[in-house]
ZASEBA-973026 format. One record per residue: residue number from 1; residue in three letters; y, x, z of N, C-alpha, C in turn. Coordinates in steps of 0.02 Angstrom, whole numbers. Atoms other than C-alpha are relative to their C-alpha. Example, Ala and Ser with C-alpha at 12.3 -4.5 7.8 and 13.67 -1.06 7.14 Angstrom:
BEGIN
[1, ALA, [-59, 45, 0], [-225, 615, 390], [60, 45, 0]] [2, SER, [-59, -42, -3], [-53, 684, 357], [55, -39, 37]] 
//
This chain:
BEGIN
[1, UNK, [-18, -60, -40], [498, 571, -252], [-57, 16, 48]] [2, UNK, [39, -31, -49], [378, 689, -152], [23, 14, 73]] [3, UNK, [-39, -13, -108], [389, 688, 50], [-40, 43, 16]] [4, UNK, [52, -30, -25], [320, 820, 135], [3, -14, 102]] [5, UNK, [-16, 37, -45], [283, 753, 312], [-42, 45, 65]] [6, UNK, [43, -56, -51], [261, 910, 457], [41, -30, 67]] [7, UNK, [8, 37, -81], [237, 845, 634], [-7, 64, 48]] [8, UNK, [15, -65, -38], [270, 970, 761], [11, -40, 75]] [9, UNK, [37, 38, -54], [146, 927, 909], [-5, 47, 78]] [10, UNK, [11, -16, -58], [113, 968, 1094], [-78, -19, 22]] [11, UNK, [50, 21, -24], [-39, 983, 1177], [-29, -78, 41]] [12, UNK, [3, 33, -62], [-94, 836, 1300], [-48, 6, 35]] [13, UNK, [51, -25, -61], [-182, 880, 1458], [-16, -78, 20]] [14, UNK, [6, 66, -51], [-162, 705, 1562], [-24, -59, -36]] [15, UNK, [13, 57, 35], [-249, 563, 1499], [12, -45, 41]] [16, UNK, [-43, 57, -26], [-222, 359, 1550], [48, -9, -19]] [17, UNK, [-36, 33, 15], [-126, 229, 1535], [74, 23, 42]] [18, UNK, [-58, -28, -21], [6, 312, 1663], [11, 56, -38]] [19, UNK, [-33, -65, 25], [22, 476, 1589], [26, -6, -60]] [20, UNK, [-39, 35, 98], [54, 383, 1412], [45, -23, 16]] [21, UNK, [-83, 48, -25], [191, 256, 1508], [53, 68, 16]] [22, UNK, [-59, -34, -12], [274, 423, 1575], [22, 47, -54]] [23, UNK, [-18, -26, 69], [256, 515, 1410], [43, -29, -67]] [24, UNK, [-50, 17, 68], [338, 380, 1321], [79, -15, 32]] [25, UNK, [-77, 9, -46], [499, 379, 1459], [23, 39, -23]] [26, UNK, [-35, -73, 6], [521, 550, 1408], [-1, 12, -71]] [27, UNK, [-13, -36, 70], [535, 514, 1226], [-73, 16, -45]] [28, UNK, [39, -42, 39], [369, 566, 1170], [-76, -44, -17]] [29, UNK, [33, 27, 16], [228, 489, 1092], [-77, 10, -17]] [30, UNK, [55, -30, 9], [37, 513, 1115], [-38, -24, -52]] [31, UNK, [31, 3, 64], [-70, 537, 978], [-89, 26, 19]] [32, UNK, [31, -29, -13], [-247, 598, 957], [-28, 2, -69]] [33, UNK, [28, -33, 67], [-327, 701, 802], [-61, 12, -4]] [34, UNK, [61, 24, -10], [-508, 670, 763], [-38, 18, -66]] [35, UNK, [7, -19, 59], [-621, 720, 616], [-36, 58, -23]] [36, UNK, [43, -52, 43], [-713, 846, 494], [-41, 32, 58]] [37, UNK, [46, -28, -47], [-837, 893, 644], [-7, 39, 48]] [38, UNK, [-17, -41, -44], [-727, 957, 764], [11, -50, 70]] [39, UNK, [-33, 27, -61], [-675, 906, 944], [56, -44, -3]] [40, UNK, [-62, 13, 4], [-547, 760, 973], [47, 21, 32]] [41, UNK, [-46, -32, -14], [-371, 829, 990], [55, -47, 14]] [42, UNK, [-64, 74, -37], [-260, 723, 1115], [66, 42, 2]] [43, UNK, [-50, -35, 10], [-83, 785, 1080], [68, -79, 12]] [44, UNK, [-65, 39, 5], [82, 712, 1082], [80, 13, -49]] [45, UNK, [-58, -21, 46], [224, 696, 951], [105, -7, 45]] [46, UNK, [-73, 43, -10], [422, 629, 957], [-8, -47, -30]] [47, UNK, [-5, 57, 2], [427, 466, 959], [74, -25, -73]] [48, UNK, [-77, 40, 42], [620, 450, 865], [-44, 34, -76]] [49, UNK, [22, -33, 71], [545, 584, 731], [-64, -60, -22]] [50, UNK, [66, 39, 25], [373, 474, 708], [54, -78, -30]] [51, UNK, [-25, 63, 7], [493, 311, 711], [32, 12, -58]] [52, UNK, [-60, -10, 45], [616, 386, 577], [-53, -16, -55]] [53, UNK, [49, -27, 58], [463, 445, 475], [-53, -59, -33]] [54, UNK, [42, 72, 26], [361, 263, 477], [40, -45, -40]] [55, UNK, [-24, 49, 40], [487, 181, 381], [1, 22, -66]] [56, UNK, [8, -28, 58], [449, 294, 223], [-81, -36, -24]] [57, UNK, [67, 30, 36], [296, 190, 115], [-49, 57, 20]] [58, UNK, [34, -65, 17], [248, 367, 90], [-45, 10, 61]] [59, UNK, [26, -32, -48], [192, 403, 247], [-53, -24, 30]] [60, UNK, [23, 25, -19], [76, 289, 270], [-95, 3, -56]] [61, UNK, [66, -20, 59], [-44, 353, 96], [22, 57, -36]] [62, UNK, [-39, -73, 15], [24, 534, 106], [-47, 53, 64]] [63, UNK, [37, -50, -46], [-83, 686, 184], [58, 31, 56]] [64, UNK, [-49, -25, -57], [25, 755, 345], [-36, 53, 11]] [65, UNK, [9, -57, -28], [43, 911, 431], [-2, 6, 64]] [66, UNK, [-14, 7, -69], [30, 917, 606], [-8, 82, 35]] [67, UNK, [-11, -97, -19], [81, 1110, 691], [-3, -22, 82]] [68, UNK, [27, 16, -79], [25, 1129, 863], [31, 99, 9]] [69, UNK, [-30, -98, -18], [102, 1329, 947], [-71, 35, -6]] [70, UNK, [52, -29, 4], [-10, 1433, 922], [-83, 5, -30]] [71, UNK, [68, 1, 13], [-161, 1366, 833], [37, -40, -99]] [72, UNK, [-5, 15, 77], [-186, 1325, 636], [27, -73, -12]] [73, UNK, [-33, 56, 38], [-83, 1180, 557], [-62, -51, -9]] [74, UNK, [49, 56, 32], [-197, 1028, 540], [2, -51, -43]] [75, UNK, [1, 59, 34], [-190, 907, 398], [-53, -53, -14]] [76, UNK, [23, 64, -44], [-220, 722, 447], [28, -44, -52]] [77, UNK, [-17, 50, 16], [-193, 561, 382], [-4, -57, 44]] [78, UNK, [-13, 62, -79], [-133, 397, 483], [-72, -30, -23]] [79, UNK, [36, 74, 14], [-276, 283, 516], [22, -56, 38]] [80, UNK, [-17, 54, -46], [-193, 172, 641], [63, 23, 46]] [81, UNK, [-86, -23, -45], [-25, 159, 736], [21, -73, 26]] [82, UNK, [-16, 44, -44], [3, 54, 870], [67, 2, 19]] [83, UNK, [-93, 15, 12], [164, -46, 894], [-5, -46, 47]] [84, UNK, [-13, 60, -49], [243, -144, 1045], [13, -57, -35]] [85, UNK, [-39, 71, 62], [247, -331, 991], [61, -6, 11]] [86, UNK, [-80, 36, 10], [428, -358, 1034], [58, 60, 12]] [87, UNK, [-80, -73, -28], [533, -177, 1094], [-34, 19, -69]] [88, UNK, [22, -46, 61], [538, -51, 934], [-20, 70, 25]] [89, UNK, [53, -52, -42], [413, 59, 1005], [-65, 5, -6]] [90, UNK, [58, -13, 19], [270, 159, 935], [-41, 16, 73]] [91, UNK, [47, -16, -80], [135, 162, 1094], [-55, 55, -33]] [92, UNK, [44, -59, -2], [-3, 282, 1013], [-18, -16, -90]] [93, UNK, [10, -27, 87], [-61, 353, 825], [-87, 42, 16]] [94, UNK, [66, -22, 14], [-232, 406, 776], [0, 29, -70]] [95, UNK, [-22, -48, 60], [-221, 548, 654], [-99, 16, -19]] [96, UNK, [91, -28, 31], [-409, 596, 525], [18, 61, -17]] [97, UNK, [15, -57, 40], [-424, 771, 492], [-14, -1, -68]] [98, UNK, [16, 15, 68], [-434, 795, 309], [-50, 63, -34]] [99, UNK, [59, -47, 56], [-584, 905, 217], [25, 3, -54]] [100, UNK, [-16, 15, 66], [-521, 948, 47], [-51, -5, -27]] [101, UNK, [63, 41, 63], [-700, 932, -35], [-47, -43, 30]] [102, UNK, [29, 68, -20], [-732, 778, 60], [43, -48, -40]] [103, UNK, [-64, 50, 12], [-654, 619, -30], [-3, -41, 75]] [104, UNK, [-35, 23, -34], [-584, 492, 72], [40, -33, -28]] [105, UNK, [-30, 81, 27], [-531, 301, 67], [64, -10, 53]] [106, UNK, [-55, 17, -41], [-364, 261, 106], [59, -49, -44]] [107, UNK, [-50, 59, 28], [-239, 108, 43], [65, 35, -6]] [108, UNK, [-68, 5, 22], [-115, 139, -70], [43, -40, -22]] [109, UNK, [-19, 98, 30], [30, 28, -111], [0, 7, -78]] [110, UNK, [13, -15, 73], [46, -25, -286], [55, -13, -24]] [111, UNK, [-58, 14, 32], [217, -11, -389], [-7, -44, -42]] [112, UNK, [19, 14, 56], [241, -147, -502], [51, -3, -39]] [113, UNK, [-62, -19, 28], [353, -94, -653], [18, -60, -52]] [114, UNK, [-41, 60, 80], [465, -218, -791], [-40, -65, 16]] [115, UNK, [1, 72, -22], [457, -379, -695], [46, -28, -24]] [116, UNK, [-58, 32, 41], [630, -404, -763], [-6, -3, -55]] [117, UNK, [-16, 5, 63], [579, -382, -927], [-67, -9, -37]] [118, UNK, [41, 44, 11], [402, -478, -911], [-14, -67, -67]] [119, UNK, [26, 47, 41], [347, -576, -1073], [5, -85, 45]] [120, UNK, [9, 72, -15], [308, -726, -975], [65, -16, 45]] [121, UNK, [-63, 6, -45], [457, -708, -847], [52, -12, -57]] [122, UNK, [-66, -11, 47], [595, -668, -993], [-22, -45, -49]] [123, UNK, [0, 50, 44], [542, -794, -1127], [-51, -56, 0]] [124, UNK, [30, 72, -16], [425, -931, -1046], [-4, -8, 74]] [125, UNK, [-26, 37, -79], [511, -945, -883], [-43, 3, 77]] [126, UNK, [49, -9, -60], [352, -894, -774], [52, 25, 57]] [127, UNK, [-8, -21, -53], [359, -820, -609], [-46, 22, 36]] [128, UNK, [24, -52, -1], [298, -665, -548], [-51, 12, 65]] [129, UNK, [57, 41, -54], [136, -696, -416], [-30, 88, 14]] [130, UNK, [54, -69, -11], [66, -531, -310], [-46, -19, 55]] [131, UNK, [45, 4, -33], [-92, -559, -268], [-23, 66, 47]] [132, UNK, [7, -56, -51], [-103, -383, -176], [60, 58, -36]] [133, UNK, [-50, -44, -18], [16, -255, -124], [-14, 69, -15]] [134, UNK, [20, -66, 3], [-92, -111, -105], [-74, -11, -6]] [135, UNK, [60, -4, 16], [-264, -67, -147], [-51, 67, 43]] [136, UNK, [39, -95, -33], [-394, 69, -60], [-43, 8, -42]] [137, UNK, [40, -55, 53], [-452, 204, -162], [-48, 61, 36]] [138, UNK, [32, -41, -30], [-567, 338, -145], [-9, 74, -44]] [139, UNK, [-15, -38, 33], [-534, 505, -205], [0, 64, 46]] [140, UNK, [-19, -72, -35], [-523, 714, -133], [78, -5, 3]] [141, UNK, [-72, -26, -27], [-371, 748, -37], [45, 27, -50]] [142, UNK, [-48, -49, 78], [-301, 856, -204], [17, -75, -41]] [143, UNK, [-9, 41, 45], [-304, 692, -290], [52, -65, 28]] [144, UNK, [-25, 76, -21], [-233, 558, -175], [84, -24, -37]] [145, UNK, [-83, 7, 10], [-70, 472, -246], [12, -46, 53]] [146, UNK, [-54, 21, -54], [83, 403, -143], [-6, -73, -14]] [147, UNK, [12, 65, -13], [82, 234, -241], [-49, 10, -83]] [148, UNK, [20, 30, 45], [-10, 158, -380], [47, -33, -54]] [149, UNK, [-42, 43, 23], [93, 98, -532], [-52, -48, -65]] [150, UNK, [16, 45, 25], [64, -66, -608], [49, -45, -57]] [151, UNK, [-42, 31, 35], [140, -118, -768], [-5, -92, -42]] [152, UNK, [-2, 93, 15], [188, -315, -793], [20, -19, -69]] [153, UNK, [-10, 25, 42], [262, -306, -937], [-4, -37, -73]] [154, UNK, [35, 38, 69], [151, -379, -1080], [-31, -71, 29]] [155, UNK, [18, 67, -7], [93, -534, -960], [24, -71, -20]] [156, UNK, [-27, 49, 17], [121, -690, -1034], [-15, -49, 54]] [157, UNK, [-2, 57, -52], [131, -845, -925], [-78, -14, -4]] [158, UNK, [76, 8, -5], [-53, -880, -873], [-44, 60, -7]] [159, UNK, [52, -86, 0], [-110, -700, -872], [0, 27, 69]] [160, UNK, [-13, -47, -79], [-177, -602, -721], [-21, 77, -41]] [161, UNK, [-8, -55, 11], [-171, -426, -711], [-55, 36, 53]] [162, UNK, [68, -29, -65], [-376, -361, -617], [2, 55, 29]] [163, UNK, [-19, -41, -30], [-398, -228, -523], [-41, 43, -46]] [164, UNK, [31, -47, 62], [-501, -147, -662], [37, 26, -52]] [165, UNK, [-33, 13, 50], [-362, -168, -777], [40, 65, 25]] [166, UNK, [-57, -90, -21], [-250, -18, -677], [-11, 38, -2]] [167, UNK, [12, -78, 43], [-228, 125, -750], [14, 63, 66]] [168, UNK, [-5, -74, -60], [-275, 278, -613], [24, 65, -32]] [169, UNK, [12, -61, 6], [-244, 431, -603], [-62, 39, 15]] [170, UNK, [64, -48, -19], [-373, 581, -615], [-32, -10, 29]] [171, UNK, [26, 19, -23], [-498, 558, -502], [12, -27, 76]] [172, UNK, [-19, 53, -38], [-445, 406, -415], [-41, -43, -28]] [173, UNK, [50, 58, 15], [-586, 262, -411], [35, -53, 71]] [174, UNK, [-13, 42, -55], [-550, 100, -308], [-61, -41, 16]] [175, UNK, [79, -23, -23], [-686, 77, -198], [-8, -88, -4]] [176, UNK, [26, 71, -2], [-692, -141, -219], [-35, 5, -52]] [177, UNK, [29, -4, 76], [-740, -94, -400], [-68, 41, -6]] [178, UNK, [68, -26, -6], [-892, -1, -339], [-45, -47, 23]] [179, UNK, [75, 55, -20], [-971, -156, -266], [3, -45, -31]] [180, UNK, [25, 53, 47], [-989, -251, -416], [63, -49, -35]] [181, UNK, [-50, 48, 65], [-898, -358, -551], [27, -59, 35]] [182, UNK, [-34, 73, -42], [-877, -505, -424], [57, 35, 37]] [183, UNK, [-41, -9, -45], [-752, -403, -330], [69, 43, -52]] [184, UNK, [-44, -8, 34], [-637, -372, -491], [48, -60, 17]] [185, UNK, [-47, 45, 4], [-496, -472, -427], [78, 7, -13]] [186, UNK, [-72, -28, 43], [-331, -496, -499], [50, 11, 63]] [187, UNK, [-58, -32, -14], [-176, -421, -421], [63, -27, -2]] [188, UNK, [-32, 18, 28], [-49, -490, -519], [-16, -49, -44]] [189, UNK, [-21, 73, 33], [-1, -648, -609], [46, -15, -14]] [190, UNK, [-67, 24, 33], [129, -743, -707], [-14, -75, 1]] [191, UNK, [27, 72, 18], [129, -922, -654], [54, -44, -50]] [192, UNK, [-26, 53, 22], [196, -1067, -742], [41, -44, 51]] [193, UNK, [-26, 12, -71], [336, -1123, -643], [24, -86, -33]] [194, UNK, [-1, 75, 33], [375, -1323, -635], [59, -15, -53]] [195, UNK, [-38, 15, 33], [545, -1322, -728], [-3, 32, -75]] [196, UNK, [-9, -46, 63], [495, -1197, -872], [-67, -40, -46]] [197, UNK, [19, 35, 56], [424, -1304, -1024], [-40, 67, -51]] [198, UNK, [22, -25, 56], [297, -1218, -1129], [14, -21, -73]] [199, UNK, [-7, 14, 58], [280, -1209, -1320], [-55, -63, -25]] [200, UNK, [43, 37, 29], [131, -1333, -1309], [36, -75, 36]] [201, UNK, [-29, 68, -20], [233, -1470, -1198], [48, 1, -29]] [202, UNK, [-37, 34, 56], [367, -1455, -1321], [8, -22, -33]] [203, UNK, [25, 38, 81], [283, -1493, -1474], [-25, -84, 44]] [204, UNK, [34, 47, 13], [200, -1623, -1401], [50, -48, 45]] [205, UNK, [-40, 49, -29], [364, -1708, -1294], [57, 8, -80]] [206, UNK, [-41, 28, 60], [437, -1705, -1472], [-47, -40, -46]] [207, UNK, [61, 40, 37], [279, -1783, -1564], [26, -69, 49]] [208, UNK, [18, 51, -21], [305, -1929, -1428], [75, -25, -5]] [209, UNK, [-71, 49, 8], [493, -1943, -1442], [-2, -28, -74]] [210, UNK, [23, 50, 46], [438, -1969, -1631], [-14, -45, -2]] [211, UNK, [63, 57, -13], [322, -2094, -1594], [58, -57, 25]] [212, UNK, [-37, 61, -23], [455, -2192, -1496], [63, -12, -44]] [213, UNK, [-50, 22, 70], [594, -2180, -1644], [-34, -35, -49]] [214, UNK, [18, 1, 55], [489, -2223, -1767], [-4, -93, 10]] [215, UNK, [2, 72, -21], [517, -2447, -1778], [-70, -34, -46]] [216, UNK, [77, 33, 22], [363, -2553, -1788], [8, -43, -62]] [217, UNK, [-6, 58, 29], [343, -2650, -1925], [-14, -64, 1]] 
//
């Protein structure tokens, strides 16, 4: 499913650490918008709306809209969002302007599909190992996707799944795979878990129960 994610912003005049403590009494959450070779833009959102809206994946490798009264709509992407360690409370957001014929690196997560119905999971008892969650890509704003999907289902027990191996969309490149073959690392895996008996320790814990039926002469 597609989110479309419009932020409707307020100026901010008062800068400091007080005028942020009394801006967040009143509900509201300062931000500042930065980027394509313009002036930074210190503004302030809603705090409950930003809070509702961070618990969507999406929103976190999804282009935003941010509407300010009177002046042109700006589309941004999060680079950072600061969080109290212990109250549930966003303290400040740092929004990038977005260029559409600039690309631009930003971590997407990665779906991974038919784990339940995994080769090595469903008939040699593995168990299903994610070496990463999400990946950063680098691609034009027209191109970015929400997640990455990653299909498991042909791994047999002892197989990984590289980051070369995922199938992109259109022009989507992932930018570890531009600095060289050492930084193809796998993603995914199917380990060998201790109670699940392969086909090669079978044969060969029945070759030895042979061995011990068989009477000496």
């Amino acid at each position: 499913m597609s989110l479309n994610f419009e932020l409707e912003a307020e100026p901010r005049e008062l800068q400091g650490k007080g005028a942020s403590r009394r801006l967040r009494r009143e509900g509201k959450l300062p931000a500042i918008v930065y980027g394509a070779g313009k002036e930074p833009l210190s503004i302030t959102l809603d705090h409950n709306t930003i809070w509702l809206s961070q618990a969507y994946e999406a929103f976190y490798s999804h282009i935003l809209t941010v509407k300010l009264p009177g002046k042109k709509a700006e589309r941004v992407i999060l680079r950072d969002i600061q969080r109290h360690p212990i109250k549930p409370l966003i303290l400040h957001m740092d929004l990038q302007r977005v260029v559409e014929n600039e690309a631009l690196r930003v971590h997407v997560p990665l779906h991974f599909l038919n784990e339940e119905i995994c080769v090595g999971v469903k008939t040699g008892g593995g168990m299903i190992s994610h070496q990463a969650v999400e990946v950063e890509v680098e691609c034009l704003p027209k191109d970015l996707p929400e997640y990455i999907e990653v299909d498991v289902a042909e791994l047999n027990v002892g197989d990984s799944l590289h980051l070369s191996q995922i199938i992109l969309p259109a022009g989507v490149s992932i930018v570890a795979l531009q600095q060289g073959e050492d930084h193809d690392l796998p993603v995914v895996s199917v380990l060998k878990t201790r109670g699940a008996a392969g086909a090669d320790d079978e044969a060969a814990d029945e070759a030895e129960g042979g061995e011990q039926a068989t009477p000496e002469e």
